[in-house]
N, C-alpha and C positions, 0 to 999 in steps of 0.2 A: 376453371383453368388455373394454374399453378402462377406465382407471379412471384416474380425476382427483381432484387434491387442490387444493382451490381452500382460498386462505389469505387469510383476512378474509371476515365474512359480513357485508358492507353493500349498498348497490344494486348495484354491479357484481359483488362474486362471488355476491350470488346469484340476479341474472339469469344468469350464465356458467352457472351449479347449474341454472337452470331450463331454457336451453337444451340443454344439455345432456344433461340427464336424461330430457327429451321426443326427444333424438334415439338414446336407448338407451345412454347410454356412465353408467358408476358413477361417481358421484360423492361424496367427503367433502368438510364446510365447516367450516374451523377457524375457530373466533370466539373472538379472545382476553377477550373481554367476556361477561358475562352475556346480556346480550340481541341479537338480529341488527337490523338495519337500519341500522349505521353513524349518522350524523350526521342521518338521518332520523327514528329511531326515537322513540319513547317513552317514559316511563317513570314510574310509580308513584311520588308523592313520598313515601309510604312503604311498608312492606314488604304493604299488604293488597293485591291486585290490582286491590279497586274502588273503592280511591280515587282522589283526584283526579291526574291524569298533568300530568310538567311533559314537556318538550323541550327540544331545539336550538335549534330554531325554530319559524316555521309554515310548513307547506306551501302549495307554490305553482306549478298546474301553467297556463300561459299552452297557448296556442293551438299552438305550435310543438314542444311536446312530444307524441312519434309514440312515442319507442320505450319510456319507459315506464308512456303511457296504453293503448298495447299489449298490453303485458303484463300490466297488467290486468283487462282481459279478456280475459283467460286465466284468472284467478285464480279458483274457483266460491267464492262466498261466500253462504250460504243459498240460495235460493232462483234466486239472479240471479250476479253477479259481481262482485269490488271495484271496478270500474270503473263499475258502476251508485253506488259510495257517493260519486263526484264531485260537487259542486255547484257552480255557476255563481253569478259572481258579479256585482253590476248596477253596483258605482259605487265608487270610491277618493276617496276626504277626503284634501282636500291643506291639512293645518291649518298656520298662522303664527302667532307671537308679535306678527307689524307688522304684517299686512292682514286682510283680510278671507277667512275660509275657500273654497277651491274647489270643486267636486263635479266628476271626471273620469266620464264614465258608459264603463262596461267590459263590456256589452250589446252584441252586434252590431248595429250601425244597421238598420232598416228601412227607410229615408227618405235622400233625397236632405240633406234637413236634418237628417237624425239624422247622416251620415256628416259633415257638416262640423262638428255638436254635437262629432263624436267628435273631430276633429283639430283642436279647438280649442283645448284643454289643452296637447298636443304641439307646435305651433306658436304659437301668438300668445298670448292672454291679454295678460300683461304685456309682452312682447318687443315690441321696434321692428322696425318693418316692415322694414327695412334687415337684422336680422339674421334672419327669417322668413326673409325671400328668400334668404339667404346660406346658410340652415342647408338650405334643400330645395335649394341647385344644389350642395352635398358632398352630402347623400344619392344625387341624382343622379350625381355623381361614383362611388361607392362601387357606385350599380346597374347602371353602366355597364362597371365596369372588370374585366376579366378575371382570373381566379380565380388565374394568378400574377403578374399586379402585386398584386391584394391581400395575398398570400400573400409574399411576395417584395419588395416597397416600403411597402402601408400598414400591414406588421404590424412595420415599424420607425419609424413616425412614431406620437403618443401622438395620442389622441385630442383635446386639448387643444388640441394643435398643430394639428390635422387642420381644427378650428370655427375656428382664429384666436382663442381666447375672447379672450386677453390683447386685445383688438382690438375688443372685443364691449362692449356693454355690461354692467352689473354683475346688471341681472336675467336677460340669459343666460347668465353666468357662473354663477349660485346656479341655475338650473334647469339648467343641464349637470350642475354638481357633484350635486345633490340627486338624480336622476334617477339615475346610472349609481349612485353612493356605496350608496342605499336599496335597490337590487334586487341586487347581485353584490361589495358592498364593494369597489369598486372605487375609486380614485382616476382623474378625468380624464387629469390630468396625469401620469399613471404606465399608463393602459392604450392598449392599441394602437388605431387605427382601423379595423384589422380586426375585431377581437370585437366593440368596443363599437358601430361602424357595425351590423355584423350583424343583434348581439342587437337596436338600438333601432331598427331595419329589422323585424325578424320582430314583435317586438313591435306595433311599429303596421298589417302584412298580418294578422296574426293579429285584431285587432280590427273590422279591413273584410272578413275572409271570412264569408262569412255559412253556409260550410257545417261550420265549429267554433265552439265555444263559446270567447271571447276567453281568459275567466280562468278557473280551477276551483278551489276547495278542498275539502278531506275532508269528510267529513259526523259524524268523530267523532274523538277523537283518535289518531295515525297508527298507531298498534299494533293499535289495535282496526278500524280501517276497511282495514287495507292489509296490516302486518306479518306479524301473526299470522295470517290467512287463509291467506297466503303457504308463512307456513314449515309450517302443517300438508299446502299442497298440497305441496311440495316433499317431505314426507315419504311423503304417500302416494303420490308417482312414486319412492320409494325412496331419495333425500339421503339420506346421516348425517349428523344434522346435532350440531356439538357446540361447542356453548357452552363457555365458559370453557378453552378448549384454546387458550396460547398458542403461538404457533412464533418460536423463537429464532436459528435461521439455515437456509439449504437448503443442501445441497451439493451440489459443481459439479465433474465429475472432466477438464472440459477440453474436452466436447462437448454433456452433454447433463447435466442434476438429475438427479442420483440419487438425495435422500433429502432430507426435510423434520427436523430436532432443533427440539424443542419444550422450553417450558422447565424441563420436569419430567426433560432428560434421554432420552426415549423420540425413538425413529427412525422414521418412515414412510415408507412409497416407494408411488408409483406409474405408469401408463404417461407423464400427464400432470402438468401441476403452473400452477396460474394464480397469479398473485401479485396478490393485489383488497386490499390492504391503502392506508391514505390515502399522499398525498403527502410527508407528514415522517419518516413510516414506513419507506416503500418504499425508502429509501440503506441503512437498515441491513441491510437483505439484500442490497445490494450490493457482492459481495466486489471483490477486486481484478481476479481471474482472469475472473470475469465480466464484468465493465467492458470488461478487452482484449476477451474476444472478443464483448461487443455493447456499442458504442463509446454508445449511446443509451440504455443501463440507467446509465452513467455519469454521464449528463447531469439526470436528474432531481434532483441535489443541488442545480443551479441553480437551480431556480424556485421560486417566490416567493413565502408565504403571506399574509396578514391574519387580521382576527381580525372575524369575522361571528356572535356568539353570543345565546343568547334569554332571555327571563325573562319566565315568569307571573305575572301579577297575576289573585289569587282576590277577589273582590268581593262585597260585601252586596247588589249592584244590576245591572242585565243592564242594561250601557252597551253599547247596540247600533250606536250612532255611525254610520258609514255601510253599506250593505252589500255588503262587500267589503273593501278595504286601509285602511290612515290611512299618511298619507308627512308626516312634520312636516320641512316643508318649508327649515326654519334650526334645526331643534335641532344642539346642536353634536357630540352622537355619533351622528347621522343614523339616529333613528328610525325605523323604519316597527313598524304592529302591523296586529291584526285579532282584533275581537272574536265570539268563537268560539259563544258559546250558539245565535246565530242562525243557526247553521247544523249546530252537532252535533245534529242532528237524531235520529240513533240512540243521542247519551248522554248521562242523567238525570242533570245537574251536582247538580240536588237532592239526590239519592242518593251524592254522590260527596265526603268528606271533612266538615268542620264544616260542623252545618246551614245557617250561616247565611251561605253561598256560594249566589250567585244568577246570579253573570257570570264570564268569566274570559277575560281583558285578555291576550291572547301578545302579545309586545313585543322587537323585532333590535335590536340595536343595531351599526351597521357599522363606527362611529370611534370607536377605543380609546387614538387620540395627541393627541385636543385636550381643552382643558380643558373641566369641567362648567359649569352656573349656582349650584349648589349650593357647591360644593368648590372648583372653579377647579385643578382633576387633572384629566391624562386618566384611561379607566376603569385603566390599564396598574397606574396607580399605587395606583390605590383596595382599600378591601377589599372582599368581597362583600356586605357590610351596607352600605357606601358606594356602592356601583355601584347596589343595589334603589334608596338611596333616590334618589341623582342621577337615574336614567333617570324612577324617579316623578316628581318635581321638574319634569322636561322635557316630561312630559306634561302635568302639571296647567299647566305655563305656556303647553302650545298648547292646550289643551280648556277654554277662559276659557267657552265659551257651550253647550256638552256637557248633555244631559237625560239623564238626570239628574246631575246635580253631580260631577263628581270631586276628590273632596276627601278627606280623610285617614281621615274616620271610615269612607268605604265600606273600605279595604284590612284583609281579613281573613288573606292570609298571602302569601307570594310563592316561588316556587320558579325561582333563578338553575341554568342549565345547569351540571349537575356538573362539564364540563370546565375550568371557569373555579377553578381550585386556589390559595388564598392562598400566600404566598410574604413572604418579608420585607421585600423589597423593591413588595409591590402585591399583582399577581394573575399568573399566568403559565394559558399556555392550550392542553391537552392534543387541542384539535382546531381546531389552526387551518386555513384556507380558504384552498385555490388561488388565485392572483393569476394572470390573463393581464397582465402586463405586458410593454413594447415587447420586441420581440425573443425574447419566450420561446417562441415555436413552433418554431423547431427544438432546443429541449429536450426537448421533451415525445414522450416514445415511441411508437411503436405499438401496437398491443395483439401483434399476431406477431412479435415480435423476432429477434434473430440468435442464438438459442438452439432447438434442436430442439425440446425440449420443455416451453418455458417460454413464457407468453403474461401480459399483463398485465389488469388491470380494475379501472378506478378515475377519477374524474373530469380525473385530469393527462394521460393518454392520449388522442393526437391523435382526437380526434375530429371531425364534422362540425358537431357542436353547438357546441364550440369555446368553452366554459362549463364554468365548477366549478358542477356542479348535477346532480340526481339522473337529469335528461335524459343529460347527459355520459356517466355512468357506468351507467347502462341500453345507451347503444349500445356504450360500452368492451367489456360484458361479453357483448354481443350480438356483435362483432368477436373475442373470444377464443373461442367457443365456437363461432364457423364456421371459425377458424383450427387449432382442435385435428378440428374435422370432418373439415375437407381432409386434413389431413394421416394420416387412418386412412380415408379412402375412406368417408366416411358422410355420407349426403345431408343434409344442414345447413336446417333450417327457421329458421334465425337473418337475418330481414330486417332492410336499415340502410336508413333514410331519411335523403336527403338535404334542405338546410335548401330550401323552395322560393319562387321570387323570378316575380313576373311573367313572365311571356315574351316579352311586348312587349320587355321591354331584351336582349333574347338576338342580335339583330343588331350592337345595340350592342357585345354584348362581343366577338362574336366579329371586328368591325374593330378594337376593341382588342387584342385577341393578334396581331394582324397588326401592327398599331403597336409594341408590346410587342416583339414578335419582334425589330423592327426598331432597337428602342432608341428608340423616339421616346416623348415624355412624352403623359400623357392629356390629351387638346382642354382637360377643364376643369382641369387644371394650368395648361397655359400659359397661358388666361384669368386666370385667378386671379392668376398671376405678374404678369402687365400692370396688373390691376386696381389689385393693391396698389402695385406702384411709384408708379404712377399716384396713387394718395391721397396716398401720403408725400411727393410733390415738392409736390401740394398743398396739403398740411398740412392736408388734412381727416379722419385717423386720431387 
């Protein structure tokens, strides 16, 4: 039997473990951490199991996530499967400190006026019709244009550049920014036009199909709705699975891994070896010798992180706010939350920690470099008693009109992401987030490298999803573990969905590769080109 050492137990190695395993080949999963699910996962804010759990963040599965709502259902969980603990969500709160609060509704339209309800948030609202129009002929742009000019020209233009924002007015500047920053901590002006077109592409098909559910979140906290379901299936297909087992380097004799040293000194070997460890991680196992001979394990030192981390607020009062997201729209570490009771469905918050918890507030914060309301520090600088109370601070300055009140006396305790570790100088932060920014895609490896027996899984690896996010890294590990199939001759049940785009523009693209081929620019580049000369002799820009 073939036998594989998958190293990191997050989404990707142990999706790789679960393909794996269903296609008969032995699996171990080293987890240098206590618990499995990487940056997903869970956790007890103290040591009883049925207290109250903080996180990372919240989970967030949109419409365009295939491979690991997939996998899901696969997972049996009571009666049904973890994919039945999904729930759907109806409406995102787009709260301001200056206006008047939004409601985006995140329900598949029924109606002809439901669907224009729905791309009304998206497009107009506040926005001048001049920049409506501007913003759907680049989408257009982007649906037209052939997979390597995308790949190949707009994944070295930022997406900032890509809208003209500089050129825009100033409320599509804060809903460009607010938009990409709140879901992927992204900066406009720092990510490609490729991902960020993509993603804010699939984003809004995913809300007009009416044969998925636009948004979903868990039904209880992630350990208990998804994790642990997981890791007892993976045990009873036969995983070993082993916690707190870190590995300190592999060795590489010139062709192929020979051996995994962990850091207790102990040596393992097996036929295969996946490397599913994060992105900041994954250099250190990159020796010299292996760089020469897979020139693309070398390149992963390049790319780019941020800092995307969460914090719980335990409450006296179940502030149920909107149902679905809150995106505060100007706070300046760019918000988003969701309040959780109304949908843990299967967990008695009652039962869970001080009695007199009733709600509990999950709270991202994506910008860690501008200063607070509070402090006037970014979070970088702050401590972690400073960070709870600033991001509090930001909220109670958008939830001016919130039922019930948010105010100081409801905060019964708070639980900041462990990763986030004091330091003398602020905070420094032990799990920080892949950045697509310009031009990092030919950094970012494949999952089957130029190593025999080495494959990778982990959200930096090229994927179709083309996102740091648990989707990314379900297909990474879904591409590692068809890649170790082939190569021992065993029939691979590991399906990759690609991302899918109307088909009416499919004529389009493919006179664009022809174009493309030719060297000539896309119809709406050179428009665009004319357009603007054309303003500036004007001087109506």
């Amino acid at each position: 039997m073939t036998t594989t050492l998958v190293i990191g137990g997050g989404i990707g190695g142990l999706t790789a473990a679960h393909e794996l395993a269903e296609d008969g080949v032995d699996v171990t999963v080293l987890e240098a951490n206590g618990r499995f699910g990487g940056k997903a996962r869970s956790m007890p804010v103290d040591d009883d199991p049925s207290a109250l759990h903080g996180e990372h963040g919240f989970r967030f599965f949109p419409a365009f996530y295939r491979h690991v709502v997939e996998m899901m259902a696969r997972i049996p969980d009571g009666s049904g499967t973890v994919a039945d603990n999904l729930v759907e969500t109806e409406a995102t709160l787009l709260a301001s400190t200056t206006e008047a609060d939004r409601i985006a509704e995140t329900r598949t339209p029924d109606s002809i006026r439901g669907w224009l309800e729905a791309l009304r948030p998206a497009f107009a609202d506040d926005l001048p019709s001049r920049d409506v129009r501007f913003l759907l002929e680049r989408l257009a742009y982007l649906l037209t244009s052939c997979e390597k000019r995308r790949t190949e020209e707009l994944d070295d233009v930022t997406w900032w550049e890509f809208t003209d924002a500089e050129n825009r007015s100033p409320a599509f500047r804060d809903r460009l920014t607010s938009t990409t920053q709140s879901l992927v901590a992204l900066r406009p002006q720092a990510a490609s036009a490729r991902t960020m077109g993509t993603i804010y592409l699939q984003l809004l098909f995913g809300q007009l199909d009416p044969t998925r559910p636009t948004e979903r979140v868990l039904n209880a906290p992630t350990n208990e709705a998804w994790i642990d379901p997981w890791l007892r299936h993976l045990e009873n297909l036969g995983v070993d699975l082993r916690p707190n087992t870190a590995a300190r380097s592999i060795s590489f004799d010139g062709r192929r891994i020979d051996g995994v040293e962990l850091v207790d000194g102990t040596t393992l070997s097996a036929d295969e070896y996946v490397l599913a460890v994060p992105v900041d991680v994954a250099p250190k196992f990159v020796t010299p010798d292996l760089a020469r001979a897979a020139p693309e394990l070398g390149r992963i030192e390049r790319l780019e992180t941020a800092w995307m981390n969460g914090i719980q607020f335990y409450l006296s009062v179940d502030l149920a706010l909107s149902p679905g997201h809150q995106v505060y729209t100007d706070s300046p570490w760019a918000l988003t939350s969701i309040s959780q009771r109304q949908f843990w469905t299967e967990c008695d918050v009652d039962e869970r920690g001080p009695e007199e918890v009733a709600g509990v507030l999950s709270v991202v914060a994506s910008d860690w470099n501008t200063p607070g309301i509070l402090f006037d520090t970014p979070a970088r600088s702050c401590t972690r008693e400073e960070i709870a109370r600033e991001i509090w601070a930001q909220l109670k300055a958008h939830l001016r009109v919130a039922e019930p009140r948010l105010t100081d006396d409801v905060l019964v305790d708070w639980h900041l992401d462990p990763a986030i570790v004091e330091t003398d100088d602020g905070v420094e932060n032990r799990s920080p987030l892949l950045i697509n920014t310009v031009g990092s895609l030919c950094n970012r490896p494949p999952a089957d490298v130029a190593i025999e027996n080495l494959t990778l899984a982990g959200d930096y690896v090229r994927t179709n999803t083309d996102l740091a996010s648990m989707e990314s890294a379900a297909e990474a590990g879904r591409r590692a573990a068809d890649a170790i199939c082939r190569r021992h001759g065993i029939p691979s049940t590991a399906r990759i969905w690609d991302l899918e785009e109307p088909l009416v523009f499919e004529p389009f693209k493919r006179q664009d590769r022809l174009r493309y081929r030719l060297g000539l620019a896309h119809p709406a580049e050179v428009t665009q080109t004319l357009r603007s000369v054309t303003n500036r002799i004007g001087g109506r820009r």
